[in-house]
N, CA, C and O of each residue as an XYZ file, in Angstrom:
588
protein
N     -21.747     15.073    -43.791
C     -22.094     15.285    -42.386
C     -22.066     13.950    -41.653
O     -22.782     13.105    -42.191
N     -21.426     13.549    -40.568
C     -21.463     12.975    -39.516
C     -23.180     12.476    -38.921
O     -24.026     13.180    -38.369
N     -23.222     11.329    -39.216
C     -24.303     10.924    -38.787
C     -24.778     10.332    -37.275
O     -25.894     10.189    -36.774
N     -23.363     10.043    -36.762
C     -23.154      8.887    -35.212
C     -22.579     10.276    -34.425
O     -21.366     10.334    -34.625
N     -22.946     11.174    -33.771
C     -22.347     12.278    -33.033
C     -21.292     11.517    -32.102
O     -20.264     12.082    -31.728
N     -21.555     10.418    -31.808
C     -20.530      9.415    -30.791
C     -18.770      9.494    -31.865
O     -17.698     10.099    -31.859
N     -19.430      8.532    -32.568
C     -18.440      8.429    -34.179
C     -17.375      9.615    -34.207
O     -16.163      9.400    -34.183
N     -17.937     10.873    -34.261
C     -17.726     12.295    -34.680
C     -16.470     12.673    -33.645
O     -15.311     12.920    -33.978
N     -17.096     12.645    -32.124
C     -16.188     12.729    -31.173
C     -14.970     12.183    -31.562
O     -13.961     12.810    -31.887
N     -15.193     10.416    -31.485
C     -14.237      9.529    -31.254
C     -13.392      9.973    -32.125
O     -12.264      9.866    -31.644
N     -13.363     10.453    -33.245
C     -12.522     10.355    -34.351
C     -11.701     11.787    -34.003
O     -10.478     11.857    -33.881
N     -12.869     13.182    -33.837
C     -11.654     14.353    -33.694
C     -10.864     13.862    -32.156
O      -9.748     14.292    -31.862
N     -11.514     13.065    -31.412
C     -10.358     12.754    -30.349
C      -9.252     11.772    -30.884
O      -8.180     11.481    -30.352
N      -9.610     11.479    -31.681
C      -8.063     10.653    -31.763
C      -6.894     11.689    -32.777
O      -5.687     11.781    -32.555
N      -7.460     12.208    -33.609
C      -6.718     13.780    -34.471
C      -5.888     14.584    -33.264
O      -4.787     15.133    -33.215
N      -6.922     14.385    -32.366
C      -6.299     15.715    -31.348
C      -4.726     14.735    -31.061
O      -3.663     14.789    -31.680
N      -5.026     14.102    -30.183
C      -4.274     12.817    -29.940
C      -2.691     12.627    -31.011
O      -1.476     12.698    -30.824
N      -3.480     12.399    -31.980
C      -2.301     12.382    -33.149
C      -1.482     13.525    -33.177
O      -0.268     13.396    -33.335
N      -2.179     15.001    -32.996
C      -1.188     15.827    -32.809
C      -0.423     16.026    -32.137
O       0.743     16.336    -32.382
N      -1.111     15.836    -30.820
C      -0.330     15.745    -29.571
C       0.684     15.324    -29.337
O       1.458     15.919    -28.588
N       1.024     13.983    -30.006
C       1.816     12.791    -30.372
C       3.298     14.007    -31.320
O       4.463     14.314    -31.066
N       2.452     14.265    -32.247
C       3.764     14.544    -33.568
C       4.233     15.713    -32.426
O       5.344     15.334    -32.056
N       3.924     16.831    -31.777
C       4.253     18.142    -31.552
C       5.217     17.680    -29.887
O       6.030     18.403    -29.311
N       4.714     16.131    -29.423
C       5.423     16.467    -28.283
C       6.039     14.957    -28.123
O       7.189     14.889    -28.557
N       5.698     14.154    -27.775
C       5.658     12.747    -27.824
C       4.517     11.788    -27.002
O       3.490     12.217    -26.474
N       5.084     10.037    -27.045
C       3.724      9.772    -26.765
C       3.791      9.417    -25.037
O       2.870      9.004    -24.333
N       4.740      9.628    -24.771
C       5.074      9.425    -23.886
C       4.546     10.457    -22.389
O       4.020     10.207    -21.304
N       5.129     11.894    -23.216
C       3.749     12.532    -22.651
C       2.662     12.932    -22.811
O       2.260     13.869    -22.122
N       2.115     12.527    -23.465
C       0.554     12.554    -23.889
C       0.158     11.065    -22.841
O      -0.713     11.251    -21.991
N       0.510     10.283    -22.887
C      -0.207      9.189    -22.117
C      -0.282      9.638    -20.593
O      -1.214      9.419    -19.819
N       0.921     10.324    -20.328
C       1.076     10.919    -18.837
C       0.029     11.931    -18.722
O      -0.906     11.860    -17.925
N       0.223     12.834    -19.520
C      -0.996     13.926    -19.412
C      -2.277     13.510    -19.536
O      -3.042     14.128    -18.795
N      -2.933     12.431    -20.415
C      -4.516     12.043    -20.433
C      -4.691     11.068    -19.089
O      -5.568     11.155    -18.230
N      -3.607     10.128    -19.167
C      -3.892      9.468    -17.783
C      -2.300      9.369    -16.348
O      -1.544      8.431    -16.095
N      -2.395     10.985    -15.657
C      -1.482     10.899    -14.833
C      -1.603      9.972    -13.675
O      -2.591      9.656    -13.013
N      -0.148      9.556    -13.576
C       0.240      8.402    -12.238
C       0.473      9.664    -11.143
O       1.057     10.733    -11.323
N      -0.382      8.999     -9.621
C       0.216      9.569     -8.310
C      -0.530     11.083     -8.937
O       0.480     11.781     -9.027
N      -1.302     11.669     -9.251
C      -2.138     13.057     -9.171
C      -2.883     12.604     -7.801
O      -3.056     11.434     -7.457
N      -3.306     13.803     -7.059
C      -4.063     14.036     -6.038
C      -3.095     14.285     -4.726
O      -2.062     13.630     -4.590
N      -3.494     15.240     -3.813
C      -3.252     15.862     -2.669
C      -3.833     14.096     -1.524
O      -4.952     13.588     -1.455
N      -2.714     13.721     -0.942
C      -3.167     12.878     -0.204
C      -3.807     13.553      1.118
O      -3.625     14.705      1.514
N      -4.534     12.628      1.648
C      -4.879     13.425      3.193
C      -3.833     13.795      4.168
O      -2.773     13.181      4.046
N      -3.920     14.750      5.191
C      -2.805     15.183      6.190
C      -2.041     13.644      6.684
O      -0.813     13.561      6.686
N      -2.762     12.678      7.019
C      -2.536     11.990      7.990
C      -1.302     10.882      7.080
O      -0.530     10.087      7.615
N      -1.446     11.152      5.661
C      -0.584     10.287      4.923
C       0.708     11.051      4.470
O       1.604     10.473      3.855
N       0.769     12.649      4.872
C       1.995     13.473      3.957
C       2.393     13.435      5.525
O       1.809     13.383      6.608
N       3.914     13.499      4.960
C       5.724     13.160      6.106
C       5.576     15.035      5.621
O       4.838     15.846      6.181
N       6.299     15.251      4.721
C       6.231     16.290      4.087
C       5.749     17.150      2.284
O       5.862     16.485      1.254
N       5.302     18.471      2.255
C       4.986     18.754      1.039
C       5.720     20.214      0.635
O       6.091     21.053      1.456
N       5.824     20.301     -0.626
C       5.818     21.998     -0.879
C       5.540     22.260     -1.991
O       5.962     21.685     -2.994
N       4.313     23.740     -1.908
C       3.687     23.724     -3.143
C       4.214     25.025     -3.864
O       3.815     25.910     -3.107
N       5.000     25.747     -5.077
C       5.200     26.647     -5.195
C       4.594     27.088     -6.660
O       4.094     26.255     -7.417
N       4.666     28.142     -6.900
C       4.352     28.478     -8.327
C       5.502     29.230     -9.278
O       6.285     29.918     -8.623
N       5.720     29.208    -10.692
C       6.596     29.754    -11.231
C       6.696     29.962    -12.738
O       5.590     29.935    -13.278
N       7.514     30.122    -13.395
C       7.712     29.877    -14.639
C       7.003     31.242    -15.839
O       5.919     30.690    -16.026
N       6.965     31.805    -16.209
C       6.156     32.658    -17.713
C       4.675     32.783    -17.249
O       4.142     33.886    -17.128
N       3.879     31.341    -16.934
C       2.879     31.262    -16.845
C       2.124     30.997    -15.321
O       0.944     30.719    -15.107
N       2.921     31.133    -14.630
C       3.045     31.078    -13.004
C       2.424     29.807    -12.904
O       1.385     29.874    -12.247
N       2.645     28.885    -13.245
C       1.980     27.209    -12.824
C       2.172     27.212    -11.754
O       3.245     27.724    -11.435
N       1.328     26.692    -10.674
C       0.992     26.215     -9.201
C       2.014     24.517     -9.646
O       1.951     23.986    -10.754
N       2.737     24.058     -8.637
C       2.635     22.863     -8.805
C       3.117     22.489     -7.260
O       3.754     23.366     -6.677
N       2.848     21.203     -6.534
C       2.380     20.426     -5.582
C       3.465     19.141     -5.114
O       3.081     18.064     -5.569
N       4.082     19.097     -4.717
C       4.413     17.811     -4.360
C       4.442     17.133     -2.272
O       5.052     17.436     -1.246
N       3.352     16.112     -2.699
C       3.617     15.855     -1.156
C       4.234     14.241     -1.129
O       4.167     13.365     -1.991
N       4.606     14.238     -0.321
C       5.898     13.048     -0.031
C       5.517     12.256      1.152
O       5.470     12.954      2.165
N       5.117     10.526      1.407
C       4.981     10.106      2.770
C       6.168      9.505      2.455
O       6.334      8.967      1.360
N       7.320      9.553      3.611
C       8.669      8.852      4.098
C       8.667      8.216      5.179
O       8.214      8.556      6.272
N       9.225      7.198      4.843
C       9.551      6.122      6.222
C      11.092      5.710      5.993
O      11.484      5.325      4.892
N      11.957      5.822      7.144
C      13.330      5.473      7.043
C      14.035      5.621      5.521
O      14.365      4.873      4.600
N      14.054      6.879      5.797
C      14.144      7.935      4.360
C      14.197      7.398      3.081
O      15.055      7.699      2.251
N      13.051      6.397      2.863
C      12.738      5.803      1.417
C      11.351      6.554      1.268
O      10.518      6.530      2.174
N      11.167      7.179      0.151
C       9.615      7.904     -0.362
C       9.083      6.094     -0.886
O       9.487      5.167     -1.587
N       7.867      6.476      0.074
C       6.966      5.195      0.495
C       6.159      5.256     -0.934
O       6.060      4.352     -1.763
N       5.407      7.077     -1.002
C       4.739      7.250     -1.643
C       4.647      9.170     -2.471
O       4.889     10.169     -1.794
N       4.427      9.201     -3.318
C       4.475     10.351     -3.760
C       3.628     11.080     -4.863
O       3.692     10.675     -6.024
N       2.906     12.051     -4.555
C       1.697     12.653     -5.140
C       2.023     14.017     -5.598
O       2.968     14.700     -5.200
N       1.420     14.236     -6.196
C       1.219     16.087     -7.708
C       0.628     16.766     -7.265
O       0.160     16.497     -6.159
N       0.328     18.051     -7.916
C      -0.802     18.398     -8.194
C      -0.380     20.158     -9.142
O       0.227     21.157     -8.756
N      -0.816     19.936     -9.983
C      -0.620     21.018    -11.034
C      -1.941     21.677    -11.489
O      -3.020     21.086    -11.445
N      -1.767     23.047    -11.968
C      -2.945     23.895    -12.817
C      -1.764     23.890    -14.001
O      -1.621     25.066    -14.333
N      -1.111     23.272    -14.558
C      -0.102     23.781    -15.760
C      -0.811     22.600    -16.518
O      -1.591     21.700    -16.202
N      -0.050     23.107    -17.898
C      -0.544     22.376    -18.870
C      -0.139     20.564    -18.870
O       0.219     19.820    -17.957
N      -0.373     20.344    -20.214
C      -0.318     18.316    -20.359
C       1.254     18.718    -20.319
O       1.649     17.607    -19.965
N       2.101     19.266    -20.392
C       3.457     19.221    -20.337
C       3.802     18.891    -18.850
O       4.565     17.994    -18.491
N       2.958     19.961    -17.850
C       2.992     19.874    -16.201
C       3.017     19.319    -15.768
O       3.803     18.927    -14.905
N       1.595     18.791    -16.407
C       1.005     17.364    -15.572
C       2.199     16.122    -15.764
O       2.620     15.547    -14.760
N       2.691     15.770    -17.113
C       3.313     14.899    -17.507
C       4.744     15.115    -16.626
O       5.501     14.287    -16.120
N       4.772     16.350    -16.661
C       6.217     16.618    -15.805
C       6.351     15.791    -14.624
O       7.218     14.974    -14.313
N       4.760     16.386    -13.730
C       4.837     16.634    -12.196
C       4.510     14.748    -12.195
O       4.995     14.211    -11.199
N       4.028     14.110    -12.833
C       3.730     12.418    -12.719
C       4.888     11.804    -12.810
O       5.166     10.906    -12.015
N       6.038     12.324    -14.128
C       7.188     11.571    -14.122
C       8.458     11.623    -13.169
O       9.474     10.928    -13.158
N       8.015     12.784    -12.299
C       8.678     13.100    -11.193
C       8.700     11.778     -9.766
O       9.610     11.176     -9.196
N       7.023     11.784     -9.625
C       6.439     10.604     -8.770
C       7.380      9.814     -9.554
O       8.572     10.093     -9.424
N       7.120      9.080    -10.174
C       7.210      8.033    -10.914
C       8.725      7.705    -10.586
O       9.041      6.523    -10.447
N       9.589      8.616    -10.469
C      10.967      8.053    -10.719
C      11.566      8.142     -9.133
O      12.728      7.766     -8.978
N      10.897      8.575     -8.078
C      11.109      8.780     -7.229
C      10.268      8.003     -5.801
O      10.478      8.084     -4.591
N       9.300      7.283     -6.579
C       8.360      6.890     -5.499
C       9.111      5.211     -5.045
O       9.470      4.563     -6.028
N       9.318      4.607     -3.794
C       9.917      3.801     -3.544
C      11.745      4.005     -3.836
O      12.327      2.992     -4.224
N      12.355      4.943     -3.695
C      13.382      5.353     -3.848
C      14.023      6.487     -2.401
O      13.339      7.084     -1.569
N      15.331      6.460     -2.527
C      15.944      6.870     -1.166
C      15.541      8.033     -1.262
O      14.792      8.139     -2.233
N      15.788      9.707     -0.280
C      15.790     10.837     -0.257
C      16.822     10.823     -0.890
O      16.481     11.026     -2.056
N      18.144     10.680     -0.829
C      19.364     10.884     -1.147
C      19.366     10.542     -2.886
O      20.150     11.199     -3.572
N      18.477      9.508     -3.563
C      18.079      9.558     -4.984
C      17.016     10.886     -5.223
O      16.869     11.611     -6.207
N      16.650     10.882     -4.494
C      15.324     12.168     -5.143
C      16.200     13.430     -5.149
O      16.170     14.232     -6.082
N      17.041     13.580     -3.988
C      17.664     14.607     -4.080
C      18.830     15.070     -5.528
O      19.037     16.167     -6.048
N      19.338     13.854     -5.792
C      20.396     13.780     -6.929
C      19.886     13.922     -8.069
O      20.576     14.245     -9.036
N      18.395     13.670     -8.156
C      17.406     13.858     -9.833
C      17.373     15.265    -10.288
O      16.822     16.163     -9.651
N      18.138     15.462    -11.701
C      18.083     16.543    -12.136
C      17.139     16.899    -13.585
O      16.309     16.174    -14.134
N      17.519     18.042    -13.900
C      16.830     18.286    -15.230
C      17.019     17.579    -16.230
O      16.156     17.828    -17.073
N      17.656     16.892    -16.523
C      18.511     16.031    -17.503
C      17.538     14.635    -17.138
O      16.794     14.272    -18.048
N      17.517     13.901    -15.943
C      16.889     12.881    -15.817
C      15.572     12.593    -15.998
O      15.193     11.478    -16.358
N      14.588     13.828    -15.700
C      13.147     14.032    -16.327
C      12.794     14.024    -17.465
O      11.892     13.365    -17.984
N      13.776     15.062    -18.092
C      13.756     14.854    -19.529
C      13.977     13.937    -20.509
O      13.284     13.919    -21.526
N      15.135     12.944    -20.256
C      15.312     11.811    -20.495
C      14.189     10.639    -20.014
O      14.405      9.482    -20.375
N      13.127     10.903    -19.293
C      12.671     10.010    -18.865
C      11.010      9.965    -19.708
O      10.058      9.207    -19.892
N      11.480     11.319    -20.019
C       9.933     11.658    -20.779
C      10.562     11.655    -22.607
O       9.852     12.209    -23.447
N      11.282     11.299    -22.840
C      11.466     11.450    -23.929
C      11.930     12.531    -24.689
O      11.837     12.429    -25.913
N      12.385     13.493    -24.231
C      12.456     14.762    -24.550
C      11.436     15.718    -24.372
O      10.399     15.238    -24.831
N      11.237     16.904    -23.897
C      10.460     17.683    -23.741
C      10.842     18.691    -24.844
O      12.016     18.727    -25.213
N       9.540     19.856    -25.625
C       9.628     20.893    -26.299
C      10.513     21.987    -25.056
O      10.225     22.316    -23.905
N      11.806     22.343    -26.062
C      12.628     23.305    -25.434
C      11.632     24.265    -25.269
O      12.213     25.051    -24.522
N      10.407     24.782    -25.481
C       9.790     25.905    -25.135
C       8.909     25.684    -23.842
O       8.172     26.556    -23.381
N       9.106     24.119    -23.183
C       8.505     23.792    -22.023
C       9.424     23.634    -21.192
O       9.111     22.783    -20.360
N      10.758     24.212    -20.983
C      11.936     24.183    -20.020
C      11.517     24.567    -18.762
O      11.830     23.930    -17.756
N      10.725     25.718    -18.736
C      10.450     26.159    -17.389
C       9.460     25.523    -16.632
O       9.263     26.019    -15.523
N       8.682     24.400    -16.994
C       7.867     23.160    -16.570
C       9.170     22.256    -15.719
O       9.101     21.871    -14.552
N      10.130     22.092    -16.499
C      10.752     21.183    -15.804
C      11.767     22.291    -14.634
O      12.517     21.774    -13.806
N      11.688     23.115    -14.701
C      12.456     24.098    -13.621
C      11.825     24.520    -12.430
O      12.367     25.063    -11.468
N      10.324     24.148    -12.611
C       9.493     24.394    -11.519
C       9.510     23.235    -10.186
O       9.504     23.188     -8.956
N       9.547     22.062    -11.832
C       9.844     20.431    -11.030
C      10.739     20.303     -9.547
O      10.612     19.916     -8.385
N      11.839     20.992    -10.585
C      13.468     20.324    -10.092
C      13.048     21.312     -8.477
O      13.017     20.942     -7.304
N      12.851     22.292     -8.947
C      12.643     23.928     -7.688
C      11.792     23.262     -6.437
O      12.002     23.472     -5.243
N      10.821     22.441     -6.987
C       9.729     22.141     -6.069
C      10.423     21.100     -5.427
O      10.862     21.210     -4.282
N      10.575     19.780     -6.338
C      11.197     18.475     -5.260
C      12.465     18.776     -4.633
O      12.846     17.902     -3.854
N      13.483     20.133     -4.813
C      14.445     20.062     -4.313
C      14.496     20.778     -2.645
O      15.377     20.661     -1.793
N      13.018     21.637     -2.587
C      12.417     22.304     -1.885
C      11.863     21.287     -0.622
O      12.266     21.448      0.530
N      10.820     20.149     -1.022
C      10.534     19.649     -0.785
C      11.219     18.755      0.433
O      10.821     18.576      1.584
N      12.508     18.214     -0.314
C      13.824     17.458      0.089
C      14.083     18.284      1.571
O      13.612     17.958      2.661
N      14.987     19.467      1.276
C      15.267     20.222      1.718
C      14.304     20.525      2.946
O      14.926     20.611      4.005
N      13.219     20.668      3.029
C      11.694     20.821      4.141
C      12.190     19.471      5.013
O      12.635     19.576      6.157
N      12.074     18.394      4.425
C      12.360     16.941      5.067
C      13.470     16.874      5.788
O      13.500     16.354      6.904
N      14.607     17.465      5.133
C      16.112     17.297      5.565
C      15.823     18.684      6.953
O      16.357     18.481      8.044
N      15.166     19.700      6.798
C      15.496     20.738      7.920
C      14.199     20.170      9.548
O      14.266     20.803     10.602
N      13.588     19.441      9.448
C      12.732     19.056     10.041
C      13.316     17.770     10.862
O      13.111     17.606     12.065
N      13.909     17.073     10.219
C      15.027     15.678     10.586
C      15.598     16.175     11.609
O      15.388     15.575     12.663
N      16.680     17.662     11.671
C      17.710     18.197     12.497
C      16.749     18.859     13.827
O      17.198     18.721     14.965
N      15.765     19.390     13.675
C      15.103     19.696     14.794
C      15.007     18.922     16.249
O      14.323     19.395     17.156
């Protein structure tokens, strides 16, 4: 028996961890325990957003976008899907934040995935929600421009 209940934690958290690691990689596991760019910014900071849901498990996912002279200044998440989601919807920011519209627009399924290391083929529709949402997103920005 476990005598340090602290001890006890620390250790099945790092097991969990380890699995996490073998079943997916570490790449997203670090994204999922600590995501970059999560949170709904305030109105006064989103250019544009679009939030849709989809996939087997209907994940909600979020993306809002502040643009200035069509470079994404800044770019934020927000998911109810799993550490796959989360890891998704961060590496999305991530590859897109300080980058043209015309790059965000060209990012496909192939480039997320590659960027995360490979994703479990049984988490495809995580990254289909991605591509659906930021291309949505784009698209909101680009029809608002012509007005």
């Amino acid at each position: 028996m476990v005598e340090n209940f602290e001890e006890f934690v620390e250790n099945l958290q790092k097991e969990i961890i380890e699995k996490e690691i073998k079943e997916h990689n570490e790449k997203i596991v670090e994204l999922c325990y600590s995501p970059k760019n999560w949170g709904k910014p305030s109105k006064e900071k989103i250019t544009v957003f679009d939030e849709r849901r989809g996939g087997p498990k209907n994940y909600f996912l979020g993306f809002y976008l502040e643009i200035g002279q069509e470079i994404i200044r800044k770019a934020n998440f927000l998911t109810d899907g799993c550490g796959v989601m989360i890891a998704i919807g961060s590496q999305v920011t991530i590859l897109i934040e300080g980058k043209s519209i015309l790059f965000a627009e060209s990012l496909n399924i192939e480039d997320i995935d590659r960027a995360l290391m490979g994703i479990p083929e049984n988490e495809n529709h995580c990254l289909n929600l991605a591509i659906k949402t930021l291309k949505s997103v784009i698209e909101k920005y680009k029809a608002r421009k012509t007005i």
